[in-house]
N, C-alpha and C positions, 0 to 999 in steps of 0.2 A: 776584273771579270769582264770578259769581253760581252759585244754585243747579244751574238748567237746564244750562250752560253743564261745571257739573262732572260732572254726571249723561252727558255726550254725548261726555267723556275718559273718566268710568271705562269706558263701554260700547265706544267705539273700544280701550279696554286689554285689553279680554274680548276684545272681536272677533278682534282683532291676537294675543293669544295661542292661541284657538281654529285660528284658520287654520295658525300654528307649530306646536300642534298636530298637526291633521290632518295637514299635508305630514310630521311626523316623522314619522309613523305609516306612512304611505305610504311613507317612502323605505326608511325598514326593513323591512317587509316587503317590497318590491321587493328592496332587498337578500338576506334570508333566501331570496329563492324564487329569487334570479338566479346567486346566491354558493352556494346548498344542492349540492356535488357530485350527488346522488342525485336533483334535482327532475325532472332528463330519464328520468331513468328508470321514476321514480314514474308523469310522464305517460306513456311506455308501456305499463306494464302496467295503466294506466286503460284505455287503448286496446283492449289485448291483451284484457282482462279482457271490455268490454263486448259486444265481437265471439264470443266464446265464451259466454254467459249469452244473446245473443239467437238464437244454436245451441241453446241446452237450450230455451227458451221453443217455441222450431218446433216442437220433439218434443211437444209436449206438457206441458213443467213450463213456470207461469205464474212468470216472474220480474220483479219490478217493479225493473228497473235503477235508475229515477231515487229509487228508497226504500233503496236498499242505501249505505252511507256510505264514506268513502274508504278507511278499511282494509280493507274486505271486498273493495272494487275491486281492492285490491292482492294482496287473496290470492287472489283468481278471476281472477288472470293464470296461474296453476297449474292451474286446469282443466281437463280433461280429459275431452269425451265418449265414453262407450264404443265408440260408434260410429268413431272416430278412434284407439281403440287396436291396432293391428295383431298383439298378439301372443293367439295360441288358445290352449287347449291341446295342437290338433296341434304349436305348435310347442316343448314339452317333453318329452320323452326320460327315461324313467327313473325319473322320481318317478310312480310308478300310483298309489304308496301314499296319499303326500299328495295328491295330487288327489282322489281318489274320499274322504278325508275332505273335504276344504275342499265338493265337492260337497253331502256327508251334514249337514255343523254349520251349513255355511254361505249355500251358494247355495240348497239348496232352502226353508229356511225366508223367506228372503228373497224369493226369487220365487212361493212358494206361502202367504203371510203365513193364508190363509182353511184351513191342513190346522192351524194351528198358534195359532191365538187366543184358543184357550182352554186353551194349557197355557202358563205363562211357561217352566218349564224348559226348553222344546224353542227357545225364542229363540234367534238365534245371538249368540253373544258379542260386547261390544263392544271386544274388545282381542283382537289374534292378534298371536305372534310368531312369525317366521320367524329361525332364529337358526344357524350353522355356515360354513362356513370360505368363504372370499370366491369369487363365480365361479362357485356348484353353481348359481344360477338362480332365488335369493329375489327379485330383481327381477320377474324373471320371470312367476313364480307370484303377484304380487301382481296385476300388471296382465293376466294372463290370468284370474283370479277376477273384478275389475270386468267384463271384457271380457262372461265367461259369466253373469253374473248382470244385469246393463244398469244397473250402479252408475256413478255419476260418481265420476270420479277425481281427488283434487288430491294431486299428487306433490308434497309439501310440502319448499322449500327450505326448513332452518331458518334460512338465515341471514336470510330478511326478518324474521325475529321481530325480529330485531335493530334499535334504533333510536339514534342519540346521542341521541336527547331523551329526558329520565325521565319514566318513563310512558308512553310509543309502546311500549311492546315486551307490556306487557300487554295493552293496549287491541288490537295486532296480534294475540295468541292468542284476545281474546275475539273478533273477528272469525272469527278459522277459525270456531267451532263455530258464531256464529252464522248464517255463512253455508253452512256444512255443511247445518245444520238448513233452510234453504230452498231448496237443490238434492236434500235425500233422495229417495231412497237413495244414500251417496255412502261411498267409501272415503275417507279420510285415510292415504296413506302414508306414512313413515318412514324413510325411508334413511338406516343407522348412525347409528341411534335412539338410540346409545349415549355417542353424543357430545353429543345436544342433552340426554339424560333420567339424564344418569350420576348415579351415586351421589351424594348431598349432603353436604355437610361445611361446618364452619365456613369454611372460605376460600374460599366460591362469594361472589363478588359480590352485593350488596343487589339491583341490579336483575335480575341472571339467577338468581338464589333466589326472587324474586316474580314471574317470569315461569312460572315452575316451579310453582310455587306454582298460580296462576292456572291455568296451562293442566289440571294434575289437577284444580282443581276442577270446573272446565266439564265436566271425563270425567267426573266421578261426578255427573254432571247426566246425561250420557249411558245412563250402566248405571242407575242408579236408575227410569229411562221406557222401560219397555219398548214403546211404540209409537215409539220412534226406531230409524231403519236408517240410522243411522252407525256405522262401522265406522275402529277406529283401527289398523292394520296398521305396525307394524315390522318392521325388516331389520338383526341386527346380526352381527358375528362375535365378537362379545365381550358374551358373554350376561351373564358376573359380574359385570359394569362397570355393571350398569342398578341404578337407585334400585330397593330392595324395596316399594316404592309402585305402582314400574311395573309391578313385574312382579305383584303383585297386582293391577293392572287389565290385564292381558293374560292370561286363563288357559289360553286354547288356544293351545300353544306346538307347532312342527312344527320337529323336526331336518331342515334341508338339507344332510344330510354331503355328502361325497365321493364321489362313484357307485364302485359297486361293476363289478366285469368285467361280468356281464349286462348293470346300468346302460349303462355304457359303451360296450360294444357298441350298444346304441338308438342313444344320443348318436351316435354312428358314421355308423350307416346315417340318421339325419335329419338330418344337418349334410351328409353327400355325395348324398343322396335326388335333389338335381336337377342334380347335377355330373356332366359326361364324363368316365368313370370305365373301367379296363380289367375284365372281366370275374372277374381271375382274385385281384379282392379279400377278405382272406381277413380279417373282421370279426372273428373270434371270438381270431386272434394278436395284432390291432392292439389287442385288449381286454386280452389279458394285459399286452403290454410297455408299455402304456402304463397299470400301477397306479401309483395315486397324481395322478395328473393329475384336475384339477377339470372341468366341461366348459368352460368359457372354455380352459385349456391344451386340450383338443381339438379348440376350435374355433382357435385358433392354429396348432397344430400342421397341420392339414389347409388352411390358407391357405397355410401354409409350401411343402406339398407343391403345392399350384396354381402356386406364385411357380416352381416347380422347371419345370415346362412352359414358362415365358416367358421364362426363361433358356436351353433349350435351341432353342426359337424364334428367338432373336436369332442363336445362335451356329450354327445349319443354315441362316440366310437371308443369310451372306455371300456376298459375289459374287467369283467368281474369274476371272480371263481366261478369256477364248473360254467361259466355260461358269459361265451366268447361272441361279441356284438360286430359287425362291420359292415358301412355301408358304403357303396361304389362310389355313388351320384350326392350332389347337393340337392337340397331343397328349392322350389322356386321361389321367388320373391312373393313375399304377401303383404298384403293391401297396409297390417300391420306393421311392419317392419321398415316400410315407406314411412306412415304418418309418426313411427318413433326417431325416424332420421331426421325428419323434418323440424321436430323440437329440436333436436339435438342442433341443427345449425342454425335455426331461428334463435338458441340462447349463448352459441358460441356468436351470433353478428351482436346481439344486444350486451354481451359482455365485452367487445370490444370497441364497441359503436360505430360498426359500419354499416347497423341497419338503419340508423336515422343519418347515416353521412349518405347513402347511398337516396334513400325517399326524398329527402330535401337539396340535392345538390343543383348546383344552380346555374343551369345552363338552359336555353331558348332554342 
């Protein structure tokens, strides 16, 4: 075999293994994206994501979609325009106190940045906790601050942190901030904060310790610049449980107790405000017998009482011989039918003892 001759097998051997090769490569990754449980989903919240970012670009924040990379896509499926948040603070009951601070620390240095530029002190903090017993309304009060202040909101799922591949779960936190940083001013909240940010210990897994890891450092990238208005907001009922890391980057901490009878009374009157209701409701009894109740148990409790009018509806619109009944309209709510809702949830919490987990939970 001459030389030429050998020269035109070894290169048919290259070619031939080239092309094996490539199609390996191909078939695998076809597999990995076809086989990946999570791939359809991934492409939704690409979807999700990019529909929501060219909503903030209208408003005015210039966002270059095609520059942002696939994890940031995934976390801007959590986005949230202020515009699109429906809760105010008309619709909270109770809390004057914490509002008119979160107003004071928060919202106006935020909206008025030009009263406040040359003092750093008067900055608002880059960590707020909202911390007490589950149902007073921390949710609430998170997404009614973005609302008032015209912050974007990503209500942060922890679980996408989450990735089976080593190293997706960081590269995922380093995306929140830095796509936080190119929607500011923007809230990051935290829902049971306490579960993604809890105490560290030797038996935290290597990857969810360096996901921890990573995501406070990006924070003290945050607190460190004070021209950044990102804001990292939590929501826990178990304040002891959090890393003493955290809670030193969250220093404006607000108790969401349990509403007190006054409380409670508000709560009252804004949860029935646009309900048919009988005259002779007596706000200031339903506050007392119902201590202890969070306002989620009040706003239960007063569903309960509505469900009481479409029960007696059913049972006044039977039809009897010769004398046929019907009635258009329900009944309003009576003062009755409140204080029997009220046992009813006062003995559903005691039967499964979230009234005494709730009165004595132990937070400061």
């Amino acid at each position: 075999m001459d030389l030429s001759s050998r020269k035109v097998e070894i290169f048919g051997i290259i070619l031939r293994l080239s092309l094996v090769s490539a199609v390996s490569f191909l078939g695998v990754k076809w597999l990995m994206k076809h086989l990946d449980p999570t791939a359809k989903n991934k492409q939704n919240a690409k979807e999700i994501a990019e529909k929501r970012l060219k909503r903030i670009a209208k408003n005015g924040k210039s966002v270059a979609i095609d520059k942002l990379n696939e994890y940031e896509l995934m976390i801007a499926a959590q986005l949230i325009h202020p515009d699109d948040i429906s809760i105010t603070w008309k619709d909270i009951a109770g809390l004057d106190d914490v509002i008119t601070e979160l107003r004071e620390e928060i919202i106006l240095p935020i909206m008025r940045r030009d009263l406040f530029e040359h003092s750093i002190l008067s900055l608002p903090p880059k960590g707020i906790l909202l911390y007490g017993p589950p149902g007073c309304g921390k949710t609430l009060i998170a997404k009614a601050t973005a609302k008032e202040a015209g912050m974007n909101f990503i209500n942060l799922d922890v679980s996408c942190l989450t990735d089976k591949w080593y190293g997706e779960s960081q590269k995922l936190a380093a995306a929140l901030f830095t796509l936080a940083d190119k929607i500011q001013p923007c809230i990051i909240f935290i829902d049971e904060i306490d579960s993604f940010l809890r105490d560290r210990s030797t038996n935290d897994h290597e990857a969810t310790a360096m996901m921890k890891a990573q995501f406070m450092s990006w924070w003290d990238g945050l607190i460190t610049d004070p021209k950044s208005s990102i804001i990292i907001m939590g929501a826990t009922n178990r304040p002891r449980d959090l890393d003493r890391a955290i809670l030193r980057r969250m220093p404006a901490a607000f108790n969401i107790g349990l509403p007190r009878t006054p409380q409670r009374e508000q709560v009252l009157k804004l949860i029935l405000s646009k309900e048919p209701k009988e005259e002779n409701i007596d706000f200031h009894q339903l506050a007392v017998q119902t201590d202890g109740f969070s306002c989620s148990d009040l706003m239960e409790m007063c569903r309960s009482a509505a469900v009481y009018r479409v029960k007696d509806f059913l049972n006044l619109e039977k039809t009897k011989k010769g004398d046929e009944v019907f009635y258009d309209t329900l009944r309003p709510i009576a003062m009755g039918d409140l204080l029997y809702a009220a046992e009813k949830v006062r003995s559903a919490k005691m039967l499964c003892g979230s009234f005494h987990l709730q009165t004595s939970l132990d937070v400061e």
